[in-house]
Structures are given as C-alpha cells and as structure tokens.
C-alpha positions in Angstrom: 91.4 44.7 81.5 92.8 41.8 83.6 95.9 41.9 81.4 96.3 45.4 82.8 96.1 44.9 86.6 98.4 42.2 86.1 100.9 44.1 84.3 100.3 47.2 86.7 100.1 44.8 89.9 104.0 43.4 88.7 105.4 46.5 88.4 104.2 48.6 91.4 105.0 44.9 93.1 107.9 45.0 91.8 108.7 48.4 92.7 108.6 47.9 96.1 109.9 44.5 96.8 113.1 44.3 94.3 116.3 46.2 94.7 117.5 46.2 90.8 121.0 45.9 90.4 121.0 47.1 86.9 120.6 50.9 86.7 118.9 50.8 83.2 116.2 48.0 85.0 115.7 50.5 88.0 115.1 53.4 85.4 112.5 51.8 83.6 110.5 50.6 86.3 110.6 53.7 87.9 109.1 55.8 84.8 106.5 52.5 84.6 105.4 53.0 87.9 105.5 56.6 87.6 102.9 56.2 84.7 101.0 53.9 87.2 100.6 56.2 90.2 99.3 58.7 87.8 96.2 56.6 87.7 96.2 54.6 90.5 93.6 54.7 93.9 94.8 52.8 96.3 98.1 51.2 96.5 99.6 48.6 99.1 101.4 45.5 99.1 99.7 42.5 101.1 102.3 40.8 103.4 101.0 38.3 105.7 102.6 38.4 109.4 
C-alpha cells in the first residue's frame, strides 16, 4: 500500500506543481490523475510560507 501513496502522492504532486512541456507527458498525467481523483478524499499540496 505504501508503494501506492507514493506513486499517487507523485503524480497528483506532479500535477500541480510541473508545467510539462511535452504534450504526450501532460496527456498522461492528466488521465493518471484523473484515475486518482476518482478515488481520492482529500487532496492538497503542503507549501510551507
């Protein structure tokens, strides 16, 4: 299950804090995170101040 939140934790990470420059990069994580959201509770990013 770790394996998991980390895979899930770099993606939706990912997702929000990388602009991909690749269109076929952007595509993919988009349907992974998609897939993510489907399942996920509660989502944020923690950035300290």
């Amino acid at each position: 299950m770790l394996q998991a939140a980390d895979v899930a934790t770099y993606f939706l990470n990912r997702s929000k804090t990388i602009a991909e420059k690749d269109p076929r990069s952007a595509d993919a994580v988009r349907k992974i995170v998609h897939f993510i959201d489907q399942i996920t509770v509660v989502d944020y990013v923690w950035a300290p101040r």
